[in-house]
N, C-alpha and C positions, 0 to 999 in steps of 0.2 A: 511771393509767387502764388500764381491762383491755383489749386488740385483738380486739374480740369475734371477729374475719379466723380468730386462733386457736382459737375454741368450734368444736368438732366433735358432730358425731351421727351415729352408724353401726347401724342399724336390724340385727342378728347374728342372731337370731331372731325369729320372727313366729308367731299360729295360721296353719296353713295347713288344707286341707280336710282334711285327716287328723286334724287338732286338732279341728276345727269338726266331724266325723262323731262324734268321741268325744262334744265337749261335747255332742251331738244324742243320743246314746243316755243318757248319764246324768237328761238331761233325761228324755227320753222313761224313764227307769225310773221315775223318781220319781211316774210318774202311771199306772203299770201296762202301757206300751207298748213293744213294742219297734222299731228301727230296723230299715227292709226291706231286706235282703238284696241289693235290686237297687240299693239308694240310695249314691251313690258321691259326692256334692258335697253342701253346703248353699246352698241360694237364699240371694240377696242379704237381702230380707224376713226372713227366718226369721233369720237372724242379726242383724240391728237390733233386730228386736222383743224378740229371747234379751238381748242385752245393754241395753237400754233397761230390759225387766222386772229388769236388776238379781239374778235368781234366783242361787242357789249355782253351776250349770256353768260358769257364764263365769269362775268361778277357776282352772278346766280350760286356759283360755285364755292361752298364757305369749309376753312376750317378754323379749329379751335386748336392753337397748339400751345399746351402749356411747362415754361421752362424755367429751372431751377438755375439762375445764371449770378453774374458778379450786379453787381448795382451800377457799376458804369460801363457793362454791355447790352444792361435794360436803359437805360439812358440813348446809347444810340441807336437799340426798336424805335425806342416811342417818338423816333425822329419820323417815322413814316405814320400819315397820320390821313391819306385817302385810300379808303376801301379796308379798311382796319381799323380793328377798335383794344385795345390797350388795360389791362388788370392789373396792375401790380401792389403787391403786399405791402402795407404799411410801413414804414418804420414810426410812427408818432409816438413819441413816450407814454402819452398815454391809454395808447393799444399793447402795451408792454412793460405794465407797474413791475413786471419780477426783474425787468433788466437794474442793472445796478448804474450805469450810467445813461448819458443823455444821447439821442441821436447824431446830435452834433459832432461825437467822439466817432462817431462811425466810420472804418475807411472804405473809402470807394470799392474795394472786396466783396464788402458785405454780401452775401446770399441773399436775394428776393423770387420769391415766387412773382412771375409773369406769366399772366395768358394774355395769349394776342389770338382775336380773331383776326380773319383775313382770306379776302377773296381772293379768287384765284390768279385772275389779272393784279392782284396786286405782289403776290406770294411771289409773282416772276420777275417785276419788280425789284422788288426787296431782291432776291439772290442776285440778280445784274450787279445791284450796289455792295451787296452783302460780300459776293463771294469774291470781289475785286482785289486787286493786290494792294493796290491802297486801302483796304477795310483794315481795322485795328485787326493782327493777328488770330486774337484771341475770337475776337467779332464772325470771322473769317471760318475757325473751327466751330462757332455754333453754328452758322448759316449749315456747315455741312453736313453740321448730326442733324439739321431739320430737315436737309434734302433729303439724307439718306431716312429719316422719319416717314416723309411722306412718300416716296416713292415706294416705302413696303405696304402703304395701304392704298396707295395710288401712282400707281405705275406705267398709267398715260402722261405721267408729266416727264418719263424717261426723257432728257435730250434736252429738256426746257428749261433748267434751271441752271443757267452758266454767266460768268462774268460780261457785263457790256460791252467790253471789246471781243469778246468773240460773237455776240450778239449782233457785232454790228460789224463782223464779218474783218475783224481787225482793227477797226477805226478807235482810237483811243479818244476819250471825250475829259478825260478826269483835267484840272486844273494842271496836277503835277503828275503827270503819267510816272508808271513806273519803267524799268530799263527795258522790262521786254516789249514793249508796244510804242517805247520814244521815236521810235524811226518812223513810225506809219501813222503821225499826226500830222497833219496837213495844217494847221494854223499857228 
């Protein structure tokens, strides 16, 4: 049994207003505008509405979140592999002469450090599949210490990070749905 005591999340980078001024000018090219000179912050508003619309800038938008997890709940991260980039700690024996056995005896428990970057369009992403009830349970309790991670240092993502079936307003998509959403698939 895994000591969930030991799942860490360490929120390393975040957009900050400097981030959010950039994804606000790229936005604003795309429709012939530019960003005023005098404009130093992005409103709360304008930033839900930017990432709610989904549009290309919120790729602009990166964080670095680095987490202390089992080895086969870093396994199903490193399944998401656009708009994200991937760190995870070694196990190579020979990055680890003091250990006294081989990798190989490792069990899938093991503790690895992961950092995952990841854009913002991708972060919402990831939680659709993440926080589904088909996700590995345990998978399921990290997605939600990372939401509740980022929502203390960003807090325009309030409302944005929810399982695909409610994304998609009920519509279950998963192969094998689970019991609460089995009535409201359509194929």
């Amino acid at each position: 049994m895994i000591d969930k005591s030991k799942i860490k999340v360490e929120i390393l980078k975040h957009p900050t207003e400097q981030d959010w001024l950039w994804a606000k000018t790229c936005t604003l090219n795309t429709v012939g505008k530019r960003l005023k000179s005098s404009t130093t912050s992005v409103d709360l508003e304008y930033k839900q509405k930017l990432l709610a619309s989904e549009h290309s800038p919120i790729r602009e938008l990166w964080f670095g979140i680095k987490l202390t997890i089992p080895y086969f709940i870093s396994v199903h991260i490193v399944r998401h592999h656009i708009g994200c980039n991937h760190y995870v700690s070694t196990q190579r024996d020979d990055r680890h002469p003091e250990r006294e056995f081989s990798r190989e005896d490792l069990p899938q428990g093991t503790f690895v450090s992961h950092i995952l970057s990841i854009n913002a369009q991708e972060l919402m992403f990831f939680m659709r599949k993440r926080l589904c009830n088909q996700a590995d349970p345990l998978m399921r309790y990290v997605a939600n210490l990372i939401k509740q991670a980022v929502l203390e240092t960003n807090p325009e993502f309030e409302g944005l990070f929810v399982p695909l079936c409610e994304y998609r307003n009920g519509m279950c998509t998963e192969m094998f749905p689970c019991p609460k959403f089995l009535k409201n698939r359509e194929y």
